[in-house]
Backbone as ProteinMPNN parsed JSONL, in Angstrom:
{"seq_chain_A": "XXXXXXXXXXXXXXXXXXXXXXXXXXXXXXXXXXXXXXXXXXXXXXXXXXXXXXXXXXXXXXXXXXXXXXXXXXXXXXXXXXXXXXXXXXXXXXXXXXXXXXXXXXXXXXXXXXXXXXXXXXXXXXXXXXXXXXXXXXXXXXXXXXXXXXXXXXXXXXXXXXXXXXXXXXXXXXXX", "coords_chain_A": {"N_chain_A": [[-13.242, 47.451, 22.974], [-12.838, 45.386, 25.573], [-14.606, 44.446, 28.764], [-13.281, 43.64, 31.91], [-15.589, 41.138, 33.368], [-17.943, 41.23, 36.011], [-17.446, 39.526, 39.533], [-18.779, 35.678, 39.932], [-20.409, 36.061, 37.364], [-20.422, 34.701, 34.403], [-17.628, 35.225, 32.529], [-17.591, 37.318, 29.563], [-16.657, 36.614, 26.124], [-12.704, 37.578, 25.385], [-10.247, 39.689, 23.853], [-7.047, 39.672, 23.938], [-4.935, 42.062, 25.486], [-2.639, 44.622, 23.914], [0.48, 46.071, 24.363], [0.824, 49.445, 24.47], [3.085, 50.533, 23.242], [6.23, 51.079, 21.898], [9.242, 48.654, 21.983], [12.891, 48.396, 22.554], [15.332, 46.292, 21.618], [18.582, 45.124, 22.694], [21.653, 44.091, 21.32], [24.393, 43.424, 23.029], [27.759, 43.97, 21.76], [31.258, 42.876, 21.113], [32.394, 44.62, 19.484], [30.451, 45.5, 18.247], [27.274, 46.674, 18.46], [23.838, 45.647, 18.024], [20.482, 46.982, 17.305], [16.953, 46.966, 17.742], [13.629, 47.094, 17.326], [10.242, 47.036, 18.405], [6.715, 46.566, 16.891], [4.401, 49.17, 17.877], [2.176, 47.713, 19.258], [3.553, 45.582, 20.876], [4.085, 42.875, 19.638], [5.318, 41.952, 17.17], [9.629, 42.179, 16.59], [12.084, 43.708, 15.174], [14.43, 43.918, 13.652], [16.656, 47.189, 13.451], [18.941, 48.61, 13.445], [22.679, 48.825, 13.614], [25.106, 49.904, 15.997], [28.347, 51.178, 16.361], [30.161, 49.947, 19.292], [31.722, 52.047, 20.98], [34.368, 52.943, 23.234], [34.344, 53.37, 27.386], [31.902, 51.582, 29.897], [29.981, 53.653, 30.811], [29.742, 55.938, 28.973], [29.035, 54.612, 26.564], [26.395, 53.596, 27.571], [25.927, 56.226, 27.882], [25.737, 56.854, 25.05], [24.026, 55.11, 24.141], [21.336, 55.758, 25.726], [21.127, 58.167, 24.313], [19.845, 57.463, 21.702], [17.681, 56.361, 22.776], [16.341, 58.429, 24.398], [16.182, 59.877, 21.84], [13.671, 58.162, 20.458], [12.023, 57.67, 22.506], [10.767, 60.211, 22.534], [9.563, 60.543, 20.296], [6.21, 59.727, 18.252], [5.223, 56.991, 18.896], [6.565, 55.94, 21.062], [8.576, 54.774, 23.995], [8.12, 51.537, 25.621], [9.709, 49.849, 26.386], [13.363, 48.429, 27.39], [15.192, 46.222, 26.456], [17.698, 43.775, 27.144], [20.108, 41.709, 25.613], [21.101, 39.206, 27.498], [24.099, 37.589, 28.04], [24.856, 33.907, 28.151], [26.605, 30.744, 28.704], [26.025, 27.834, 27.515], [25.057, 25.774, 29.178], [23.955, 27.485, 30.848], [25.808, 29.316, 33.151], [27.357, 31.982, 33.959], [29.743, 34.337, 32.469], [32.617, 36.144, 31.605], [31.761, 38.277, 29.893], [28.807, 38.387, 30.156], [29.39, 39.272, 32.588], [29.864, 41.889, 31.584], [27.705, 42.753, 30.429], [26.062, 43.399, 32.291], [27.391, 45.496, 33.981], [26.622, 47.214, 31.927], [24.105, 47.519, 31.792], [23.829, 48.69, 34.007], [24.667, 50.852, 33.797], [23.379, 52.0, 32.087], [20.465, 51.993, 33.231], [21.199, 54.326, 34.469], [20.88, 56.433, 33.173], [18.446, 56.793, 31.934], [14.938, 56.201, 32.673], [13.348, 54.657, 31.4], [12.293, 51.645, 32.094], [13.903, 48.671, 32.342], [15.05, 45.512, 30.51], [16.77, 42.193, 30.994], [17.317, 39.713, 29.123], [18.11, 36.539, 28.338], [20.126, 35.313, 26.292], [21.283, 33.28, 24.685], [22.666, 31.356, 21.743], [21.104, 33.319, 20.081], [22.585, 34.662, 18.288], [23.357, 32.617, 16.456], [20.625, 31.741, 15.642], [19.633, 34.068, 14.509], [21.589, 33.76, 12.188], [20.836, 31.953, 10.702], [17.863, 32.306, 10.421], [18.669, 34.944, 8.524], [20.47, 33.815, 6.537], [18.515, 32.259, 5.199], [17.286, 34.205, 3.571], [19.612, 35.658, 2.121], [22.44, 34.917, 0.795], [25.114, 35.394, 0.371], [27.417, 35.48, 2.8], [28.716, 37.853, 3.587], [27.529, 39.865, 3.688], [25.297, 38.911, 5.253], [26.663, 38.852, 7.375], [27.138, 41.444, 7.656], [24.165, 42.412, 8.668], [23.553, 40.981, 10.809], [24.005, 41.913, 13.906], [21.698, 43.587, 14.743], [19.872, 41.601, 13.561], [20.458, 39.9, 15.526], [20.023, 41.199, 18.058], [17.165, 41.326, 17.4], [15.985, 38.747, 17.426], [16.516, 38.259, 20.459], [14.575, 40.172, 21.137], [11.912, 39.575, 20.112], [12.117, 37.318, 21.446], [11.765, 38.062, 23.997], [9.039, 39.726, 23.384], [7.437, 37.564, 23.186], [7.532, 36.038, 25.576], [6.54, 38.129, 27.184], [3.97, 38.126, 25.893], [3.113, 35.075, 26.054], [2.904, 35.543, 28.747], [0.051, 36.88, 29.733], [-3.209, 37.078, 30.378], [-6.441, 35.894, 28.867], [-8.027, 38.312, 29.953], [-7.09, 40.375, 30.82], [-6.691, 43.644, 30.984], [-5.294, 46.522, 29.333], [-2.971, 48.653, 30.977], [-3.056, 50.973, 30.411], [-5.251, 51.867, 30.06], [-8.664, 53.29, 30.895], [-10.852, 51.425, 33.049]], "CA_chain_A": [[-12.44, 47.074, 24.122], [-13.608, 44.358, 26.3], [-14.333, 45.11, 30.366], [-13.534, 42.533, 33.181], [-16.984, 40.821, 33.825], [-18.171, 41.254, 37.741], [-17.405, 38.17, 39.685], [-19.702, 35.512, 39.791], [-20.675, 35.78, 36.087], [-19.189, 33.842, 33.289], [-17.009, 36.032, 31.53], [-17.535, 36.661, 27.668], [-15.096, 35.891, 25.473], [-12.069, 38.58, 25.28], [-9.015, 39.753, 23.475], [-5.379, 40.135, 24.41], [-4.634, 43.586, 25.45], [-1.303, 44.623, 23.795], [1.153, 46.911, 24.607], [0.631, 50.562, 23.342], [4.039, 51.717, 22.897], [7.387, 50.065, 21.578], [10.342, 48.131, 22.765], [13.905, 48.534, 21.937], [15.944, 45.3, 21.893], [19.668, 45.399, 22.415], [22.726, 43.05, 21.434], [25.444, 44.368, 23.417], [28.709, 42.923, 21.367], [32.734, 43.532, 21.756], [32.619, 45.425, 18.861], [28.992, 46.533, 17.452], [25.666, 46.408, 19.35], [22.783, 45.653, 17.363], [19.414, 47.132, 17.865], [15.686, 46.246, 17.303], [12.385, 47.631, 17.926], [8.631, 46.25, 17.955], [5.741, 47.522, 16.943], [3.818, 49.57, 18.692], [1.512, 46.739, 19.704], [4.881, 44.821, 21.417], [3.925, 41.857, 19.32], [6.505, 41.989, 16.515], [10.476, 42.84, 16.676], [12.44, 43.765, 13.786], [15.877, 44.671, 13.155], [16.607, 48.494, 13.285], [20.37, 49.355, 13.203], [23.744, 48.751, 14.385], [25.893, 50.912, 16.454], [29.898, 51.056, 17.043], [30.439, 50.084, 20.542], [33.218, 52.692, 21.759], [34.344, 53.577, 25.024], [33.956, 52.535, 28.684], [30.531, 51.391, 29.84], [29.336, 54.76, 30.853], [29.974, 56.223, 27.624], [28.33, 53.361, 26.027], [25.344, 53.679, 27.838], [25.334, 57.345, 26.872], [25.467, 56.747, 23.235], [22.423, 54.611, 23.988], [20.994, 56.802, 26.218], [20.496, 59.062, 23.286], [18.726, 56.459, 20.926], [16.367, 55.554, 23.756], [15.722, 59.524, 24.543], [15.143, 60.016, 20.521], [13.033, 57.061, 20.527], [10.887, 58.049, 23.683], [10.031, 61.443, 21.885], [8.399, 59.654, 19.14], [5.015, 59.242, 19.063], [4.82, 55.852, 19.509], [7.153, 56.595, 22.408], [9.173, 53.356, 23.979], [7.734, 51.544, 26.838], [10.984, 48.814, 27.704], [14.368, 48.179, 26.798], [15.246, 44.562, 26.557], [19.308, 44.059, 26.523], [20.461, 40.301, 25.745], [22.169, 38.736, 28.864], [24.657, 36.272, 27.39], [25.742, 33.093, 29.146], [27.353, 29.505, 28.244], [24.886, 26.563, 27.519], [25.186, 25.589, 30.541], [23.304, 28.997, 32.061], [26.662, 29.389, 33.615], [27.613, 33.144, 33.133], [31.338, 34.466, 31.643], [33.02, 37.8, 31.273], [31.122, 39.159, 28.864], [27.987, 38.649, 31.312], [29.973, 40.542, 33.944], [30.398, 43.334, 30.969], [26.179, 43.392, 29.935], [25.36, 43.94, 33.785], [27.638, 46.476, 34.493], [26.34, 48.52, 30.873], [22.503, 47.883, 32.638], [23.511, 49.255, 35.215], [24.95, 52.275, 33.939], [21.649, 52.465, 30.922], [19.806, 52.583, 33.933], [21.594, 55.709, 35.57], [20.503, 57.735, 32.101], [16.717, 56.551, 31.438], [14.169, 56.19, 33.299], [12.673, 53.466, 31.018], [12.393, 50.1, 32.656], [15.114, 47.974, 31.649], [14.672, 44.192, 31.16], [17.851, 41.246, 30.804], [16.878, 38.869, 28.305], [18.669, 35.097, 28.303], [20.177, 35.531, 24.774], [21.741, 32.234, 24.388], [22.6, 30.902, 20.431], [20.228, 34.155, 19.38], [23.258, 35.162, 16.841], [23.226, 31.632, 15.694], [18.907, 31.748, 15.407], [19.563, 34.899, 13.548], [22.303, 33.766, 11.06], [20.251, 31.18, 10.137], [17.264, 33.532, 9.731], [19.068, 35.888, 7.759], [20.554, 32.902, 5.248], [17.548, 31.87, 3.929], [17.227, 35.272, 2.406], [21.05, 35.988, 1.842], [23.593, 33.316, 0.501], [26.802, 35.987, 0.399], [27.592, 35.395, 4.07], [29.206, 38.999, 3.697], [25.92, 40.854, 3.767], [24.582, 38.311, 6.041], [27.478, 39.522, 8.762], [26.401, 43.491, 8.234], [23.117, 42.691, 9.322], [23.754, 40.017, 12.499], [23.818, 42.202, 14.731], [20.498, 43.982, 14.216], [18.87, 40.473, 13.532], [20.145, 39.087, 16.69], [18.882, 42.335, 18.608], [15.567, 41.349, 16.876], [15.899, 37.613, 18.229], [16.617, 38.717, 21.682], [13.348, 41.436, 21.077], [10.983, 38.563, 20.141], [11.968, 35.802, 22.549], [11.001, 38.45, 25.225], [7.62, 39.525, 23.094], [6.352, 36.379, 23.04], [7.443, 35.692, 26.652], [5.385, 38.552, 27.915], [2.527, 37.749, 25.425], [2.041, 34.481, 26.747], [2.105, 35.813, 30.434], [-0.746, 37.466, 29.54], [-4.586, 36.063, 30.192], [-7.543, 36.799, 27.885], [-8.797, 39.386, 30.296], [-5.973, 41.146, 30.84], [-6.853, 44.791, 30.535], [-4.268, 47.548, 29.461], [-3.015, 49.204, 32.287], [-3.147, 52.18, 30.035], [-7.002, 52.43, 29.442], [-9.656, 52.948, 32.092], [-11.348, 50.312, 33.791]], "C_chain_A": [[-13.322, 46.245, 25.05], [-12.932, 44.546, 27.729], [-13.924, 43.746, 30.657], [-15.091, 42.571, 33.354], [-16.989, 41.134, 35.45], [-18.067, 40.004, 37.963], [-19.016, 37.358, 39.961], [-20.869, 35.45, 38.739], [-19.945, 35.312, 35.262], [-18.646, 35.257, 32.199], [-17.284, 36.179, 30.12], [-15.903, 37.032, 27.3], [-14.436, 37.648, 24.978], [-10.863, 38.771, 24.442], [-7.932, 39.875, 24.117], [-5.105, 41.426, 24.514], [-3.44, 43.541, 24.809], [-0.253, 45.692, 24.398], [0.617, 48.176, 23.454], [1.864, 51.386, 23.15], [5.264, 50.807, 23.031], [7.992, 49.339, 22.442], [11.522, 48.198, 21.981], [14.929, 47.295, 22.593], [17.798, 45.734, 21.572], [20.73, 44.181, 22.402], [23.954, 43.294, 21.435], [27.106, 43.218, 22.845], [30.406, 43.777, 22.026], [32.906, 44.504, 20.93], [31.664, 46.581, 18.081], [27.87, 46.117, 18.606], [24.591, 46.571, 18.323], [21.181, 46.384, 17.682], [18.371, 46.884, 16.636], [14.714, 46.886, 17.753], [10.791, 46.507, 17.507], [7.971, 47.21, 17.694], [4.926, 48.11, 17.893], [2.899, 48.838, 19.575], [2.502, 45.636, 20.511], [4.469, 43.116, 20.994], [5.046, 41.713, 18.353], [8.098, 42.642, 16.449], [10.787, 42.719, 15.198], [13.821, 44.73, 13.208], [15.761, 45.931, 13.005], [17.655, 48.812, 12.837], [21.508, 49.101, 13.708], [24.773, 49.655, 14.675], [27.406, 50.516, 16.74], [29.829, 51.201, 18.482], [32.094, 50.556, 20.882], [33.178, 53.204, 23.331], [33.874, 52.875, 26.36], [32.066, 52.729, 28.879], [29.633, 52.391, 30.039], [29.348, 55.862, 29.728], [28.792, 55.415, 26.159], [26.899, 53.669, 26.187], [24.821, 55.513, 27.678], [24.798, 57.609, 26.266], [24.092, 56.156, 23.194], [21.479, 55.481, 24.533], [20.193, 58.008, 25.272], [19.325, 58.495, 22.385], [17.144, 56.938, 21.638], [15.591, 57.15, 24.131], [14.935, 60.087, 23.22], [13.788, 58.861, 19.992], [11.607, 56.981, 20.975], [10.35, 59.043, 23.109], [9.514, 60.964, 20.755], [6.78, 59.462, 19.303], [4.4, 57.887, 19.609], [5.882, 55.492, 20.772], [8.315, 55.011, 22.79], [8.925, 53.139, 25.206], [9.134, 50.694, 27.983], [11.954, 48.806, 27.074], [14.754, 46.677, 27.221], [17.044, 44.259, 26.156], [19.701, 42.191, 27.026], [21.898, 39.808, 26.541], [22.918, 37.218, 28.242], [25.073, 35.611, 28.236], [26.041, 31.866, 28.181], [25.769, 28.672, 28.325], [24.447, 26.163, 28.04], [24.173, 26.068, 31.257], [24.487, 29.537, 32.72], [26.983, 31.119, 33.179], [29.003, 32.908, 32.993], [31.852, 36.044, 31.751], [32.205, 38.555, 30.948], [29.374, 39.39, 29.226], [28.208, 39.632, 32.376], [29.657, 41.97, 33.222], [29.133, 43.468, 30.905], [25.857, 43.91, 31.323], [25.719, 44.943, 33.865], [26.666, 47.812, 33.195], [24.953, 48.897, 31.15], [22.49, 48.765, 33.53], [23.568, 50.74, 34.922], [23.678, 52.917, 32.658], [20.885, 52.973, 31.974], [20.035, 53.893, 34.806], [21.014, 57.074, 34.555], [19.371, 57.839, 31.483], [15.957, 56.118, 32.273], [12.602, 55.101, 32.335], [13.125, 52.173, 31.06], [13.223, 49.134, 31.371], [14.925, 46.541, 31.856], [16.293, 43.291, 30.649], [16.89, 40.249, 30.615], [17.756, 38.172, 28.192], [18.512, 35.692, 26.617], [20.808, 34.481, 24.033], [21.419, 31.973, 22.97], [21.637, 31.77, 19.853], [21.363, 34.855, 18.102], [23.213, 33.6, 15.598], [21.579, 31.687, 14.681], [19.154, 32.98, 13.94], [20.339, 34.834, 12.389], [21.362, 32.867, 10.233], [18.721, 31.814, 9.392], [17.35, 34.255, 7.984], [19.672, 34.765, 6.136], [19.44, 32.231, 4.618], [17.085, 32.917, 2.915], [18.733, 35.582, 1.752], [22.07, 34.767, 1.777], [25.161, 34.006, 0.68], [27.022, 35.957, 2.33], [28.084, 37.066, 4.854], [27.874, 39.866, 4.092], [25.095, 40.226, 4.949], [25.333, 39.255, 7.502], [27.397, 41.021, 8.823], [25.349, 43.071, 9.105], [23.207, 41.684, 10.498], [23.403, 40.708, 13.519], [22.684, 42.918, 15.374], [19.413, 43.134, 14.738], [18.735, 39.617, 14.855], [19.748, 40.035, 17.922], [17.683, 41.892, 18.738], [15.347, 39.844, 17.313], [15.551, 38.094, 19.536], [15.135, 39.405, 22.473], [12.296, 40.212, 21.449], [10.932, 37.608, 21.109], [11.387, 36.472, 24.109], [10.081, 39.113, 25.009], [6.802, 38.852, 23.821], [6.675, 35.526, 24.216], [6.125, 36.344, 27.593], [4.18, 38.461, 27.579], [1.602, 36.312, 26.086], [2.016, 34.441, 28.434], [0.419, 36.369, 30.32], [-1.776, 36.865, 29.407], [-5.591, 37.016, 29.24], [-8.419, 38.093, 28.389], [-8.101, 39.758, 30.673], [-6.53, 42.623, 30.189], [-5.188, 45.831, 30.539], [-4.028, 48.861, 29.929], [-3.188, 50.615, 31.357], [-4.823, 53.222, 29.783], [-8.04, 52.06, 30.92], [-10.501, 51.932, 32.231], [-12.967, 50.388, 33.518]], "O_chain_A": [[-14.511, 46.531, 25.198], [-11.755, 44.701, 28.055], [-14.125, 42.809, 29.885], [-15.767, 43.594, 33.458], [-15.906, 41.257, 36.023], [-18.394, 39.189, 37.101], [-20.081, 37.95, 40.137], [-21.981, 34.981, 38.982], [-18.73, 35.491, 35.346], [-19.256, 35.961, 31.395], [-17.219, 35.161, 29.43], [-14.818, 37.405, 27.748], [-15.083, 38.578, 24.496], [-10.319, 37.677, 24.295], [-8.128, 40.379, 25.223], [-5.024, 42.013, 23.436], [-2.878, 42.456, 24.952], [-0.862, 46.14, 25.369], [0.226, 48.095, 22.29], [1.849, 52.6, 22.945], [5.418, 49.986, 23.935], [7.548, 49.226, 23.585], [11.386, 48.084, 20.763], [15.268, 47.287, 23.777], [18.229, 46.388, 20.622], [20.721, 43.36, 23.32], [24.671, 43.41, 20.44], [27.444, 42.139, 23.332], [30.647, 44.669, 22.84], [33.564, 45.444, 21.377], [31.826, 47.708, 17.613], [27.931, 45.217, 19.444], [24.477, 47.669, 17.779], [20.841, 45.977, 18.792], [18.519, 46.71, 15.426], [14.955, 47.385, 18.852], [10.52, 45.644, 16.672], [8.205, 48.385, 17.975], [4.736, 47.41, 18.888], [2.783, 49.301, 20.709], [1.858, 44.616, 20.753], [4.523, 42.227, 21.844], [5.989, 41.187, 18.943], [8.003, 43.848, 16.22], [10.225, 42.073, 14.314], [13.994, 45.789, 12.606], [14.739, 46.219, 12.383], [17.611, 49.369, 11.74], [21.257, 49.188, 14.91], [25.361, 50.211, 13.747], [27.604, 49.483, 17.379], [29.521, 52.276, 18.997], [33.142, 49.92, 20.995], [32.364, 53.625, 24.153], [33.103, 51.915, 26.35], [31.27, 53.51, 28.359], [28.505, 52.245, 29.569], [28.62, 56.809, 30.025], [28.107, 55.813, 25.216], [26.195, 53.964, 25.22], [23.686, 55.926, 27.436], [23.762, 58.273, 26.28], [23.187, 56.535, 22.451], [20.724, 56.013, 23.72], [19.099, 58.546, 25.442], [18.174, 58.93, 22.337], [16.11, 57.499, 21.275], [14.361, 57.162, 24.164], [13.79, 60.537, 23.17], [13.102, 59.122, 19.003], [10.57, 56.58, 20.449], [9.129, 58.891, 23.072], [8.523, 61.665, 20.554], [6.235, 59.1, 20.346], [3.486, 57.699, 20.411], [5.627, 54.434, 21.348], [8.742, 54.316, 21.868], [9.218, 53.978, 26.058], [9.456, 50.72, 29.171], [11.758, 49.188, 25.92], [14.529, 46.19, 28.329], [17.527, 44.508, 25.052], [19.637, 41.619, 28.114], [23.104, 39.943, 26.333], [22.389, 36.12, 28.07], [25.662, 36.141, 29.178], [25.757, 31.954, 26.986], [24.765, 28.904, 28.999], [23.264, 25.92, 27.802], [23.541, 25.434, 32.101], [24.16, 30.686, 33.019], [26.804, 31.422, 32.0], [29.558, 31.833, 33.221], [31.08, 36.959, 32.039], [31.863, 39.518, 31.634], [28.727, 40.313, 28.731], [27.479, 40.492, 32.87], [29.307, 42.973, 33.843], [28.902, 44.573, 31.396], [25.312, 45.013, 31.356], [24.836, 45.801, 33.873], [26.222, 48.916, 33.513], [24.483, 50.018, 30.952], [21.558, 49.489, 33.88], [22.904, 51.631, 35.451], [23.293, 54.077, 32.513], [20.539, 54.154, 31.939], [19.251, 54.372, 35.625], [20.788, 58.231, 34.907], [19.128, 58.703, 30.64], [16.59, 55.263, 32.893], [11.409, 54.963, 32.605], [14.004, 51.638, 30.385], [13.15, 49.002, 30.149], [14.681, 46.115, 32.984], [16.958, 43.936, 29.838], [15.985, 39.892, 31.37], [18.739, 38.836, 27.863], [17.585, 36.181, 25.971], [20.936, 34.628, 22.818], [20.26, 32.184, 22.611], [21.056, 31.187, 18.937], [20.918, 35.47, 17.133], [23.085, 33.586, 14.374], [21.452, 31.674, 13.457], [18.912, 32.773, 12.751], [20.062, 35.624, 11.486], [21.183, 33.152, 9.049], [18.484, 31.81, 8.184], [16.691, 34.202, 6.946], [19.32, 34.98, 4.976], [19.548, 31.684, 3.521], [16.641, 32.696, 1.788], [18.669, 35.741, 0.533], [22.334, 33.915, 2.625], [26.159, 33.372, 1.025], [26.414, 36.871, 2.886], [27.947, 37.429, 6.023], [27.716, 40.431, 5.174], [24.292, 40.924, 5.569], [24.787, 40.002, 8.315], [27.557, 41.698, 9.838], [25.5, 43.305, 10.304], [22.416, 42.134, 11.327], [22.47, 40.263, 14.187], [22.668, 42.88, 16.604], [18.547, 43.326, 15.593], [17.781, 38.972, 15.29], [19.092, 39.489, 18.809], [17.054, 41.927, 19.796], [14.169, 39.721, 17.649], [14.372, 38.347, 19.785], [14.713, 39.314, 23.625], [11.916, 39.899, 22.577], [9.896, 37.124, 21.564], [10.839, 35.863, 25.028], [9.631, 39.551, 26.068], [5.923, 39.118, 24.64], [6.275, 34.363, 24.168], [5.25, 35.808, 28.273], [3.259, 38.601, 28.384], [0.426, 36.189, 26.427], [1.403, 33.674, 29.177], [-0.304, 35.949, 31.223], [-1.797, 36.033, 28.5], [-5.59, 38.217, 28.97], [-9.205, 38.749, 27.705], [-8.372, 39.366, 31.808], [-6.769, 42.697, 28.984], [-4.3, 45.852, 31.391], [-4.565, 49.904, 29.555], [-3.623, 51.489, 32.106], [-5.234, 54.356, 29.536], [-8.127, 51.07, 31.647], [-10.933, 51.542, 31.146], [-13.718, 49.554, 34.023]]}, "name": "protein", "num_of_chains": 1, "seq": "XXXXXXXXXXXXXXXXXXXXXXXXXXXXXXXXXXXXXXXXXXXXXXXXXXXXXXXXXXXXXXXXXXXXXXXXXXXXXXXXXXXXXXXXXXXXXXXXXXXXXXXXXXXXXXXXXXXXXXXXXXXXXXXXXXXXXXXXXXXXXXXXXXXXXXXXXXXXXXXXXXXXXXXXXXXXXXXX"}
């Protein structure tokens, strides 16, 4: 593990701290919600599972609610939840923007793990395309969509917070 130098000396050369404990990506749809996790290191996402979205939004965020509590008891535990904020091309939001806020809002009334809204724009497209270079039956391709674009959604806010991140960046988890 590499310290912060004292100021006034040239730093030596350091690694990237990473995250020490998952993320769970979500792609809240009209009919399924996809989910995604990273590795423990919050460098890679990767399709996990898709759930039936039933019931009003507090219900909803229940059902997740549970995930995210079996999830957290894990040992690699879950440090964020990342839920893809859809809008028009534009940036312009729509309905179905109105509907992800309110289901944040109510995720956040049942976990107490930091919740992030991820710009999810053309991430089902990213992921069909993805998913067809391994799969040509389009049928099999549309089971897993929702999953894969979870796992879009996951990555595009990875590798947002990776490159916030400077080479001396220590992890807030390890002493100083």
């Amino acid at each position: 593990m590499f310290r912060a130098e004292p100021q006034g000396q040239r730093p030596a050369p350091t690694l990237i701290q990473s995250w020490t404990v998952r993320a769970l990506g979500i792609d809240y749809g009209n009919r399924r919600i996809g989910l995604a996790l990273s590795d423990a290191t919050g460098l890679l996402a990767r399709p996990w599972k898709k759930i039936r979205r039933e019931g009003n939004p507090g219900q909803v965020a229940a059902a997740l609610g549970a995930e995210i509590a079996a999830l957290s008891a894990e040992d690699d535990g879950l440090g964020a939840i990342v839920l893809g904020l859809p809008r028009r091309l534009n940036g312009e939001e729509h309905e179905q923007t109105r509907a992800v806020r309110v289901v944040a809002e109510e995720i956040r009334k049942v976990t107490s793990v930091p919740l992030h809204l991820q710009d999810e724009r053309l991430s089902s497209h990213e992921a069909d395309q993805q998913l067809a270079r391994r799969e040509k039956d389009w049928r099999k391709r549309k089971a897993a969509l929702d999953a894969a674009a979870a796992a879009v959604i996951l990555q595009d806010y990875l590798d947002h917070q990776h490159s916030l991140r400077t080479p001396g960046d220590i992890d807030p988890g390890e002493p100083a």
